[in-house]
C-alpha positions as CSV (number, residue, x, y, z in Angstrom):
1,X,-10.2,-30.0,-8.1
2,X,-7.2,-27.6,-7.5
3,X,-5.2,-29.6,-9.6
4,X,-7.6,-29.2,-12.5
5,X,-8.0,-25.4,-11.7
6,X,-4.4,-25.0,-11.7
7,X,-4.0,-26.9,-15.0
8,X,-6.5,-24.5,-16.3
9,X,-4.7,-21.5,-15.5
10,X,-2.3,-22.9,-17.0
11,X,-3.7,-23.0,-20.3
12,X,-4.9,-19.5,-20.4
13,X,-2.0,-18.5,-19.4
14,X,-0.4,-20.1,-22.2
15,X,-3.1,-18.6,-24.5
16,X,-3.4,-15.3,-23.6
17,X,0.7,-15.0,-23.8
18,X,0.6,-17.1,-27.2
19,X,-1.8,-13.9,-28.7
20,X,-0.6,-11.6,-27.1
21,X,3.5,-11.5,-26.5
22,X,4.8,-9.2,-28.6
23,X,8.7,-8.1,-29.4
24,X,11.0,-7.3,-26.5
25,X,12.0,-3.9,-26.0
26,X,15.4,-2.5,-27.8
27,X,18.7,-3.3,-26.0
28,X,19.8,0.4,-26.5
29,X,16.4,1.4,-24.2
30,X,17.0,-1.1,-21.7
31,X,20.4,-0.2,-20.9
32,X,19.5,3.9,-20.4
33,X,18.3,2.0,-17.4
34,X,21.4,2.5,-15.1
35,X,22.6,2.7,-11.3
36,X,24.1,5.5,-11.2
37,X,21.2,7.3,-12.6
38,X,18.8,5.9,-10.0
39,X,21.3,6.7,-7.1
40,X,21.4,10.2,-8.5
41,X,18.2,10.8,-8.3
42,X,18.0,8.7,-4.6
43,X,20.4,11.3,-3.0
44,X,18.2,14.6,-4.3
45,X,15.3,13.2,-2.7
46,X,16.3,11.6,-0.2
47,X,18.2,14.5,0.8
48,X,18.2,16.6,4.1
49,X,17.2,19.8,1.7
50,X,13.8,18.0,0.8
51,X,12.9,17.1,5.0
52,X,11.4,14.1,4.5
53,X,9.0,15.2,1.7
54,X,6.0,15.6,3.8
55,X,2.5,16.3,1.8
56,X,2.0,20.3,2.3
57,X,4.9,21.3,3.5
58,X,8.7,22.8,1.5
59,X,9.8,19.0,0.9
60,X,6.5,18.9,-0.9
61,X,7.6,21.7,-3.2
62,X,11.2,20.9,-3.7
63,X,9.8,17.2,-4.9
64,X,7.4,18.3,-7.1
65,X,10.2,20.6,-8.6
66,X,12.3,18.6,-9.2
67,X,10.0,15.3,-10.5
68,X,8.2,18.0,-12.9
69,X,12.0,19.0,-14.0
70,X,12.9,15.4,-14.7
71,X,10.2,14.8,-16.8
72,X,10.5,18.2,-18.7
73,X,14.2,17.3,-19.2
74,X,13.4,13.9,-20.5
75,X,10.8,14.9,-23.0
76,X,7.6,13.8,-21.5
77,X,4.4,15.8,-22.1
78,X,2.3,17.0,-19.4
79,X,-0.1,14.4,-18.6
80,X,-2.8,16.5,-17.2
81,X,-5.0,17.7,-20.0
82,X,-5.0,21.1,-18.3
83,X,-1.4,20.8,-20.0
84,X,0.4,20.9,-16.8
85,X,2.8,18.4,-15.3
86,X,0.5,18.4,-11.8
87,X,-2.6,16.8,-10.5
88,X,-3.9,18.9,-8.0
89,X,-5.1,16.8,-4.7
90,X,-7.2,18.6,-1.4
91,X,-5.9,17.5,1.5
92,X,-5.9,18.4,5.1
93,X,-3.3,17.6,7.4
94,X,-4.8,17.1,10.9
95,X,-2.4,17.3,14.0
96,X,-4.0,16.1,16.7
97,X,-3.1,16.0,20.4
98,X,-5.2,12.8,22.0
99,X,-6.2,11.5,25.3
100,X,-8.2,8.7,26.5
101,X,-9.2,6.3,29.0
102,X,-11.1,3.4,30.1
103,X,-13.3,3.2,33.1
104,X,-14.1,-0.4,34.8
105,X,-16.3,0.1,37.2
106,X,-15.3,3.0,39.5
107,X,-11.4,2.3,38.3
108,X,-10.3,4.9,35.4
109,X,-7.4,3.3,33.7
110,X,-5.3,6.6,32.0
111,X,-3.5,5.8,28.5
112,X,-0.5,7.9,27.7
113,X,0.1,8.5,24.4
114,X,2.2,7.1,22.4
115,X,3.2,4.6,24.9
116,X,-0.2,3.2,25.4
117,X,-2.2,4.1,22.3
118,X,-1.9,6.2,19.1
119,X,-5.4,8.3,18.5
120,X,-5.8,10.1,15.5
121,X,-9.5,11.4,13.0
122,X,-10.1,11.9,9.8
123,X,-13.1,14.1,10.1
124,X,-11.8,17.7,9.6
125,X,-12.5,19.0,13.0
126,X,-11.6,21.4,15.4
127,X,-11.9,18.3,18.3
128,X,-13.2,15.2,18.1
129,X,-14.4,13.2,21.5
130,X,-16.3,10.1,22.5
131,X,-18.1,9.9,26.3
132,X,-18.6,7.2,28.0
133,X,-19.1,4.4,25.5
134,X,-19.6,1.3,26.1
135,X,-16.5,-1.5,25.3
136,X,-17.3,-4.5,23.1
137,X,-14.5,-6.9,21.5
138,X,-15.3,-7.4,18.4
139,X,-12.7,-10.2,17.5
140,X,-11.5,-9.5,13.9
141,X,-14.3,-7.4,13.0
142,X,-15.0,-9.6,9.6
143,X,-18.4,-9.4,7.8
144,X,-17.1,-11.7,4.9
145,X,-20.7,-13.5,3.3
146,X,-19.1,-15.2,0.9
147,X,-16.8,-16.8,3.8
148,X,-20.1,-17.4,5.7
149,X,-18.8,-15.3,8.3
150,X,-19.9,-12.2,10.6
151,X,-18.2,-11.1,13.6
152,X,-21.2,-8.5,14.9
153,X,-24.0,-11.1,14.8
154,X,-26.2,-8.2,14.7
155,X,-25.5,-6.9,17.6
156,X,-26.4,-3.1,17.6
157,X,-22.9,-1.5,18.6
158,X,-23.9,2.0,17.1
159,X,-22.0,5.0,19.4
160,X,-20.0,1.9,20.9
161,X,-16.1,1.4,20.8
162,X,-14.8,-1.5,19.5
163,X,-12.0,-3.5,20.1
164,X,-10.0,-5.3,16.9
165,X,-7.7,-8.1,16.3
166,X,-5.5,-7.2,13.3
167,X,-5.5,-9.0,10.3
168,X,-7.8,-12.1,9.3
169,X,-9.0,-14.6,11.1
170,X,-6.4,-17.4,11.1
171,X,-8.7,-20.6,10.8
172,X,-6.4,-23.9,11.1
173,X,-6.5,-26.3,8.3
174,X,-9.0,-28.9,9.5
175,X,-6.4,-31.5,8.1
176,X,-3.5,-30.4,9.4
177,X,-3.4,-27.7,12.0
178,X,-0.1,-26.4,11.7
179,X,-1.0,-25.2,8.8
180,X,-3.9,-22.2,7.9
181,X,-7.2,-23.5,6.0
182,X,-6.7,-22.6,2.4
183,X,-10.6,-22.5,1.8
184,X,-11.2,-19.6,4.8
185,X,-9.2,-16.3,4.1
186,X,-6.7,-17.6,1.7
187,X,-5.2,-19.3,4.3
188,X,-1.8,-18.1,5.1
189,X,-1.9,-14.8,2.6
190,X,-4.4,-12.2,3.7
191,X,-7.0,-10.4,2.5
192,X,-8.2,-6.9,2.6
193,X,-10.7,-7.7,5.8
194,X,-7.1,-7.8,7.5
195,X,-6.2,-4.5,7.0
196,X,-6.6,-1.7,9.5
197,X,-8.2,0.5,7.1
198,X,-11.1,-2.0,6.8
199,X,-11.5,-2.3,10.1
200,X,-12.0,1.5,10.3
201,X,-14.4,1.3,7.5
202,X,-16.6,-1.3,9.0
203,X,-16.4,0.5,12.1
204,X,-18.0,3.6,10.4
205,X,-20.5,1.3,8.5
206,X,-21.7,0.6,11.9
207,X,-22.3,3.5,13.3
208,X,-19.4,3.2,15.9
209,X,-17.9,5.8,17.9
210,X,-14.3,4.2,18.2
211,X,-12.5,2.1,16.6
212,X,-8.9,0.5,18.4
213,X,-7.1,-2.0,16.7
214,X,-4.3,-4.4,18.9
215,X,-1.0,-4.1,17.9
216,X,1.0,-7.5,18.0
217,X,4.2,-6.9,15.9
218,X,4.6,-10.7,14.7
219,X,1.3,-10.6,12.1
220,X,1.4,-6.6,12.1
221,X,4.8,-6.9,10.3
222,X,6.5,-4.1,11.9
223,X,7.2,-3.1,15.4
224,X,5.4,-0.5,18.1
225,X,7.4,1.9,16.7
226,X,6.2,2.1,13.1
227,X,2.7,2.9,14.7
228,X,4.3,6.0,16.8
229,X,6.0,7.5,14.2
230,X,3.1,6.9,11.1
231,X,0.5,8.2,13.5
232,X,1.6,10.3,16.5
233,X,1.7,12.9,14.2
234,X,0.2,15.6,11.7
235,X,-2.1,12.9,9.3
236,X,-3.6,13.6,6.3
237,X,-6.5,13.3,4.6
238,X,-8.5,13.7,1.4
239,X,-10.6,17.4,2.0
240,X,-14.0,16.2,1.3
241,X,-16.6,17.7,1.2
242,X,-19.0,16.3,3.9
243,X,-15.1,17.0,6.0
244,X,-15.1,13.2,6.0
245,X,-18.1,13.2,8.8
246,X,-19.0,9.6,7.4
247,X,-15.6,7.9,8.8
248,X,-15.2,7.0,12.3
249,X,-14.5,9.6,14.6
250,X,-12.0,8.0,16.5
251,X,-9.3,5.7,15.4
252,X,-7.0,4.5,17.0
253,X,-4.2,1.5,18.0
254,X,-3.6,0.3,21.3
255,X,-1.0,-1.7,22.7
256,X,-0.9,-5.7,23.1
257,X,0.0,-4.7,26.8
258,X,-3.2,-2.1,27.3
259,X,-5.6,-4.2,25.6
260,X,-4.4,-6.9,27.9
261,X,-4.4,-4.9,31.0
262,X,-8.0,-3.7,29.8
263,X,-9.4,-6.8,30.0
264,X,-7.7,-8.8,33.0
265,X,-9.2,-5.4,34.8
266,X,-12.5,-6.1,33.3
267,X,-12.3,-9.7,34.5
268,X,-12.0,-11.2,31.3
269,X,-8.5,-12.7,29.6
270,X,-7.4,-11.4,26.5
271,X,-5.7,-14.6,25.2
272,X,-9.2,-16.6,25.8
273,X,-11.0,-14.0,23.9
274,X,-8.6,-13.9,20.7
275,X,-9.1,-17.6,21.1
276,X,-12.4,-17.3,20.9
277,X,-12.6,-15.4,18.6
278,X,-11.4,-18.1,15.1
279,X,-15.1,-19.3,15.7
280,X,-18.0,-18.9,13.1
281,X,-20.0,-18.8,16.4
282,X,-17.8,-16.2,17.7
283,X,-20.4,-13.3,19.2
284,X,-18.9,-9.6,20.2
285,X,-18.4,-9.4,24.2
286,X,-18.9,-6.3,26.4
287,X,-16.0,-5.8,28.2
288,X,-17.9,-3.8,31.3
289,X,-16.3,-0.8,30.4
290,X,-16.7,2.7,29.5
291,X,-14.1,4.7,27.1
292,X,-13.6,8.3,26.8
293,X,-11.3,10.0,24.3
294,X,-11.2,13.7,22.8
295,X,-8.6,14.9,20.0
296,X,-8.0,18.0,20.1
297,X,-6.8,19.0,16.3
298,X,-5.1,21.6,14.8
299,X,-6.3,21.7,10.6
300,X,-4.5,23.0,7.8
301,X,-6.2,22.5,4.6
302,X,-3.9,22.7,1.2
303,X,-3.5,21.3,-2.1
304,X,-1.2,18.6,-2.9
305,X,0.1,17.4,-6.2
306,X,0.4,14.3,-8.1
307,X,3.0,14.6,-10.4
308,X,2.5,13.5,-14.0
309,X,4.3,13.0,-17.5
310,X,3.7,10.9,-20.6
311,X,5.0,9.6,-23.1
312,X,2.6,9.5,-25.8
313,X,1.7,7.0,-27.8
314,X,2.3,6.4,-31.5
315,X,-0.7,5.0,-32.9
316,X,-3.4,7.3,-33.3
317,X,-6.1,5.0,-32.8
318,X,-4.6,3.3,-29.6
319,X,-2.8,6.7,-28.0
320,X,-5.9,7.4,-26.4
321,X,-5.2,4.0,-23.9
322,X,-3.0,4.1,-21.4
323,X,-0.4,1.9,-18.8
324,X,0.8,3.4,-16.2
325,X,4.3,3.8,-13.8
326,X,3.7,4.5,-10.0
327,X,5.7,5.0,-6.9
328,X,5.2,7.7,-4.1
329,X,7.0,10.4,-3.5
330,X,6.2,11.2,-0.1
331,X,7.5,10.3,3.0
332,X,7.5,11.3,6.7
333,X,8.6,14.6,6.7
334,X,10.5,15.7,10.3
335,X,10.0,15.4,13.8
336,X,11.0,18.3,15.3
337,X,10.1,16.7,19.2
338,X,13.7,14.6,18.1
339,X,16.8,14.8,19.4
340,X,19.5,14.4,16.7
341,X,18.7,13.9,13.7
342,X,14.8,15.1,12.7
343,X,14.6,13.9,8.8
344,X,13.0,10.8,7.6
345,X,15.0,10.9,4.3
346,X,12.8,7.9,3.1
347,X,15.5,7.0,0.8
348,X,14.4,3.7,-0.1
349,X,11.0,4.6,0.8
350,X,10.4,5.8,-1.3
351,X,12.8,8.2,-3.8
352,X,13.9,5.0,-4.9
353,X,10.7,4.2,-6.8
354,X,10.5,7.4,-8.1
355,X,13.8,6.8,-9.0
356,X,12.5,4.1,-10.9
357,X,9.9,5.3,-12.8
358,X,12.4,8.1,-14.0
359,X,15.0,5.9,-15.2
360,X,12.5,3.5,-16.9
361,X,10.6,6.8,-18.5
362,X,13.8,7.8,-19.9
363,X,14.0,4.3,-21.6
364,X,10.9,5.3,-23.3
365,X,12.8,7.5,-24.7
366,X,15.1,5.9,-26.1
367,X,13.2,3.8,-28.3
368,X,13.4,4.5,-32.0
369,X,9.2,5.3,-32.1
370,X,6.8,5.2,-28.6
371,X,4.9,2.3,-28.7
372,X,1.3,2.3,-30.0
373,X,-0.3,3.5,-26.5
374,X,0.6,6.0,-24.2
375,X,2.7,5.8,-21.1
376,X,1.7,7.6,-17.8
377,X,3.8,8.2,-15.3
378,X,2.5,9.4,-11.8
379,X,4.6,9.9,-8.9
380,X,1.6,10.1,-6.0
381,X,1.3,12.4,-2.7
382,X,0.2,11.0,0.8
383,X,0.9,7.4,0.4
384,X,2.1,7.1,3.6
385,X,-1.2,9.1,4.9
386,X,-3.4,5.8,3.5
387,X,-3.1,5.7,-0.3
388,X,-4.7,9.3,-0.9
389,X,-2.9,10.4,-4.3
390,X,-3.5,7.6,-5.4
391,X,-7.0,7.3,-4.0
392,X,-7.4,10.5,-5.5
393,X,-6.7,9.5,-9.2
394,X,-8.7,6.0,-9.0
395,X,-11.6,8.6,-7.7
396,X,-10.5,11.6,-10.5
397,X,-8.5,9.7,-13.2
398,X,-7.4,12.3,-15.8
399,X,-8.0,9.5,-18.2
400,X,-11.2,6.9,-18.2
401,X,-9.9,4.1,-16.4
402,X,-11.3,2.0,-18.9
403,X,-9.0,2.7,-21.4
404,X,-6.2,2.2,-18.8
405,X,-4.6,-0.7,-19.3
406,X,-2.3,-1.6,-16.1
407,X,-0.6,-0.1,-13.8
408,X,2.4,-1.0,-12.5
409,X,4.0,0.2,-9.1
410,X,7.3,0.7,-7.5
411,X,7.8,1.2,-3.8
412,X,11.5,0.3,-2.6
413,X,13.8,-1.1,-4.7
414,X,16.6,-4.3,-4.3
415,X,19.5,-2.3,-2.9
416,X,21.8,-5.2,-2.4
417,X,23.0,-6.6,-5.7
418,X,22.1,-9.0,-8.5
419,X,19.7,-11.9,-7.6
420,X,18.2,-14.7,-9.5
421,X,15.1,-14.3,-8.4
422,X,12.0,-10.9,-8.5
423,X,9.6,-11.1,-6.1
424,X,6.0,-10.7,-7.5
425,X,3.6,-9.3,-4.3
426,X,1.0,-9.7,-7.5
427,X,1.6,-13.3,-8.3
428,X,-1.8,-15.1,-8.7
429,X,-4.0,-12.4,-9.9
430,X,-3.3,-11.1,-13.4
431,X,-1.8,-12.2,-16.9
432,X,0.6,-9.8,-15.8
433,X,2.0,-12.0,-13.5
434,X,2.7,-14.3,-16.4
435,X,4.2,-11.3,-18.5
436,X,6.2,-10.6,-16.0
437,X,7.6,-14.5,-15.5
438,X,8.6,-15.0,-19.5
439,X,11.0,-11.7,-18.8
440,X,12.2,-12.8,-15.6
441,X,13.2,-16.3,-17.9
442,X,14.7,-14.2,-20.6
443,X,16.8,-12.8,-18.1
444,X,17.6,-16.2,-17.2
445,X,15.7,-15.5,-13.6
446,X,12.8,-16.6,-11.5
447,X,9.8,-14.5,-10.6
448,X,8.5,-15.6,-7.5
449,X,5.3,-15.6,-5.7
450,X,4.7,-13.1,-2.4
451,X,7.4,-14.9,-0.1
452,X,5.1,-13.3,3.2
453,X,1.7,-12.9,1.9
454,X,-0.1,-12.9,5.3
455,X,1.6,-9.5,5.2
456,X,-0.9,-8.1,2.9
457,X,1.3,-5.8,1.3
458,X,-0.6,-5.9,-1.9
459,X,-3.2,-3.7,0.0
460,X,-0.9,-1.3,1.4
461,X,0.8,0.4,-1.6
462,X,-0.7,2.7,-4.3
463,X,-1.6,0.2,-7.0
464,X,-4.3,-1.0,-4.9
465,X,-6.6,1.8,-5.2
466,X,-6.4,1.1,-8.7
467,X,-7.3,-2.3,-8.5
468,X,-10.1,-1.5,-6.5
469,X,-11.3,0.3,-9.5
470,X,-11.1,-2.9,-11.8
471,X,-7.4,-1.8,-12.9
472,X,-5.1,-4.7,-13.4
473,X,-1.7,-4.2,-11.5
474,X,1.8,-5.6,-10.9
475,X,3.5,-5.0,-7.4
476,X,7.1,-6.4,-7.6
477,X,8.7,-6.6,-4.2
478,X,11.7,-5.7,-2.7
479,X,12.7,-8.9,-1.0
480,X,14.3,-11.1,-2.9
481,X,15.6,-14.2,-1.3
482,X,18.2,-16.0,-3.7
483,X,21.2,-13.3,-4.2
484,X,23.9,-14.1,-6.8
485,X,27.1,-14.9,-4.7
486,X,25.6,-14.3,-1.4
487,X,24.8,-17.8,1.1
488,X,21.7,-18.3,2.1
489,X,19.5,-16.8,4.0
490,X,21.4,-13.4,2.9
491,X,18.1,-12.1,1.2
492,X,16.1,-12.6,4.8
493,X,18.8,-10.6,6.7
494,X,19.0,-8.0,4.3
495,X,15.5,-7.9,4.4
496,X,14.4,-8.1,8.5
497,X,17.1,-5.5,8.8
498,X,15.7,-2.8,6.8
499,X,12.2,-3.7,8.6
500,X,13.5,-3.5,12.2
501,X,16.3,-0.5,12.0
502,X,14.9,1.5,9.3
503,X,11.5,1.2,7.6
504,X,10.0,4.6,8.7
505,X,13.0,5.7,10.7
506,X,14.9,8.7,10.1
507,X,17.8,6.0,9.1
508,X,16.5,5.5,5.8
509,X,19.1,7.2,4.2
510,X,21.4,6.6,1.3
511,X,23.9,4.0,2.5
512,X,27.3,3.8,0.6
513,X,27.2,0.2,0.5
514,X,24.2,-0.1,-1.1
515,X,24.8,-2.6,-4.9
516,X,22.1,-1.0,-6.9
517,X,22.4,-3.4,-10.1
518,X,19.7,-6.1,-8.3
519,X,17.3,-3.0,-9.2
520,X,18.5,-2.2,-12.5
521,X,17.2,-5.9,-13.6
522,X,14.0,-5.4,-11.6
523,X,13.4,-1.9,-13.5
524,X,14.6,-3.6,-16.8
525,X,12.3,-5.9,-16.8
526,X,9.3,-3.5,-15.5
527,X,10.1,-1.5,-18.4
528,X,9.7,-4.7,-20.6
529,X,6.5,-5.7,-19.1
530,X,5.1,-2.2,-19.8
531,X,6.5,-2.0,-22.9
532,X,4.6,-5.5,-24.0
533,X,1.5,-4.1,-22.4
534,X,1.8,-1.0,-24.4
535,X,2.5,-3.1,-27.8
536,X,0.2,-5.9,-27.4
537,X,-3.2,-7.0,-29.0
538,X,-5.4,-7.3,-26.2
539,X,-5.6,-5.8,-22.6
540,X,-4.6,-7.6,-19.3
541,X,-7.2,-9.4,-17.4
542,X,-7.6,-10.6,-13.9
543,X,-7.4,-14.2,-13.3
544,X,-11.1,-16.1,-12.5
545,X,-11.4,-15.6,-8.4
546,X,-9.7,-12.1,-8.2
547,X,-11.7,-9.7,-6.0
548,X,-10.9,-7.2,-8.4
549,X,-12.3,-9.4,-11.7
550,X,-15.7,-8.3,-11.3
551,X,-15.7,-4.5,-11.7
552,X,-13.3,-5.0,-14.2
553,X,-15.9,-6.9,-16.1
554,X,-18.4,-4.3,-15.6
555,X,-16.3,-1.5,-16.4
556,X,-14.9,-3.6,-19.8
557,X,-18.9,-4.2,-21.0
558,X,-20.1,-0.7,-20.2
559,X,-16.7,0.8,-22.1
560,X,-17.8,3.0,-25.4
């Protein structure tokens, strides 16, 4: 049967690129793609003058300068039909100062923060607190019906806190157990009940009090530290206007260590219940304790800014449809509780995407006539706050999303030369995966499928709140693993590297030996996937058995 499913994927594959492949883009265009533009553009934002380019504060104004003068200087129109080059986005940044405990019995076990646990809210709050409530592991948290499974077993755990696992459920493969069971959870590639955002979200379905997810740095991806420094500080969120009083009012991550030293106190053993835990039968188990946490915050509420240009399209019956260009500009911002240096430059994460979309708008521009639809470009605030510019436009799109054809997002770029390979985070879900293969060929290179999908890093970047809204997207990603004239294995190094000693450390900076012409291809053949998108006869579609298929469907039918 997968055979045969395959085989037909295959064919509309074929089909749909048969119809629907139209020219490739001028040479002329392609090559006002270029390194030195993109490094140029690297080193002003990933500058010390910009501090990090936190939402809200002066690196928030210096980006949105200088992205506003970009596309002003390349020609693009303002994209917001307000004729400005800005979205406007409510947020509130929240800077809160937590403490908590556990009590077993008459022991109180203190948790120091951030050594312990990370605490932060999204209600906009003076202080936030939960007393004594009661404890209950809650294994991976999963309500998943179609999976025929449901961690809660309708237990009531309203006013509770509740303990996660991260990510799904990994079920062994009844056939062989080394490997995940392809049929439960997509097996070794997860899906979005693995994220930590879903977990909070369930948790507020419920009616919880707290939510604490387990760290474990193997399936979280990154280390201890990427927690400390994403969330022991001022967070943001979306200004709502119910203040967000419908999310959890406490969430938080604790250590593999505390959660262990939690429950050998509360008589149970961690690694027993995690085990437990893989079961359909699996029911949530009180841990005989109490909590207690308060977060005291300080609030500033502002307005942030998506940034946005266009280049509009030529045909006047198809200008009105659009595909867009994405990548983040914010990062981090500064730590001023650091010695040394204070900045996270987030050079590669991520004023290289932005560098991206610039050098691929000004490619745009080179073409002898735009194509028949518009191009939107979007550099997005608060991605590192949870996806909020971007949640923002899926929620307030400043065109109907459906007439919006793709979109395709950039967040970090190939900094280490030429490969033969692109690494497609998106592989398996759209015909854009398939565009995106026939350019990767005519550059005589490979696209390849998500090399570390139980990562989930499809849900963790902008395009996803797109998708969510039924928007086909591509998500090309930064690891490459076949490098031209490097051994092998290079790719991985390269790769773990980056993740260990600088992904959200104030050592992302602009390195000198960085070989920026791996990303040039990558961008050239972005550019030429939006550029077929933007030319062809029909829109792209998500593949049968994409979670995103169905409100695309329902959007499509209900379009006028």
């Amino acid at each position: 049967m997968k055979n045969l499913a395959l085989a037909s994927l295959t064919l509309i594959a074929t089909a749909y690129l048969a119809l629907a492949a139209p020219p490739e883009p001028p040479k002329d265009a392609m090559d006002a793609i270029d390194a030195n533009g993109l490094l140029a553009h690297i080193k002003v934002l990933g500058s010390d003058k910009f501090e990090g380019r936190a939402p809200g504060s002066k690196g928030e104004v210096e980006s949105v300068k200088y992205i506003t003068e970009q596309f002003h200087k390349l020609g693009l129109k303002p994209a917001n039909p307000n004729g400005t080059y800005t979205q406007e986005v409510p947020l509130a940044g929240i800077s809160g100062t937590p403490s908590g405990s556990f009590t077993i019995k008459d022991t109180k076990m203190d948790l120091q923060a951030p050594r312990d646990f990370v605490a932060f809210t999204s209600r906009i709050e003076p202080e936030v607190s939960v007393r004594d409530s009661e404890v209950v592991f809650v294994g991976y948290g999963v309500v998943a019906p179609e999976y025929g499974w449901d961690d809660f077993k309708d237990m009531e755990v309203k006013g509770k806190t509740l303990i996660f696992l991260i990510n799904d459920p990994p079920i062994p493969d009844p056939g062989d157990p080394t490997k995940l069971d392809p049929a439960m959870f997509k097996g070794k590639a997860m899906t979005y009940y693995g994220r930590w955002s879903y977990k909070y979200e369930i948790a507020a379905q419920k009616g919880a009090a707290a939510a604490l997810i387990v760290h474990e740095t193997i399936p979280a991806a990154y280390p201890w530290t990427v927690v400390e420094n994403s969330n022991a500080k001022e967070n943001f969120v979306i200004d709502a206007a119910d203040k967000n009083k419908d999310t959890v009012a406490v969430r938080s991550w604790i250590t593999l260590e505390t959660a262990k030293k939690l429950c050998a106190a509360s008589g149970k053993n961690f690694d027993d219940l995690k085990k437990a835990a893989l079961g359909k039968d699996f029911k949530p188990v009180s841990l005989g304790a109490t909590a207690n946490f308060s977060i005291a915050n300080k609030i500033h509420q502002f307005k942030s800014h998506n940034v946005v240009g266009k280049v509009e399209g030529s045909d006047p019956q198809k200008k009105d449809e659009y595909v867009i260009y994405s990548a983040h500009w914010d990062h981090l911002g500064r730590d001023p509780k650091l010695k040394g240096d204070q900045i996270f430059n987030g050079a590669l994460d991520n004023a290289s995407g932005v560098a991206s979309i610039l050098e691929i708008a000004q490619a745009f521009t080179k073409l002898p006539q735009p194509p028949p639809r518009s191009i939107l470009f979007i550099a997005t605030t608060a991605e590192e706050a949870g996806l909020l510019g971007a949640k923002y436009y899926a929620e307030h799109p400043l065109y109907p999303l459906d007439h919006t054809l793709a979109d395709i997002n950039i967040d970090i770029i190939n900094s280490w030369g030429k490969t033969h390979d692109i690494e497609d985070i998106s592989a398996g879900l759209s015909t854009l995966d398939e565009m995106l293969t026939q350019a990767a060929a005519r550059q005589g290179r490979v696209a390849k499928p998500n090399s570390e999908p139980e990562k989930g890093s499809f849900y963790r970047a902008d395009h996803f709140e797109l998708s969510k809204q039924g928007v086909p997207a591509l998500y090309p990603g930064s690891k490459p693993k076949d490098f031209v004239g490097k051994p092998a294995g290079y790719g991985q190094e390269k790769s773990d590297d980056y993740t260990q000693h600088h992904y959200h450390q104030v050592s992302d900076e602009v390195d000198p030996a960085w070989d920026l012409s791996g990303a040039v291809q990558d961008d050239q053949l972005l550019f030429e996937v939006g550029y077929q998108v933007a030319q062809g006869d029909q829109y792209p579609t998500w593949w049968p058995g994409s979670e995103f298929k169905a409100k695309r469907d329902a959007m499509m039918a209900g379009r006028k």
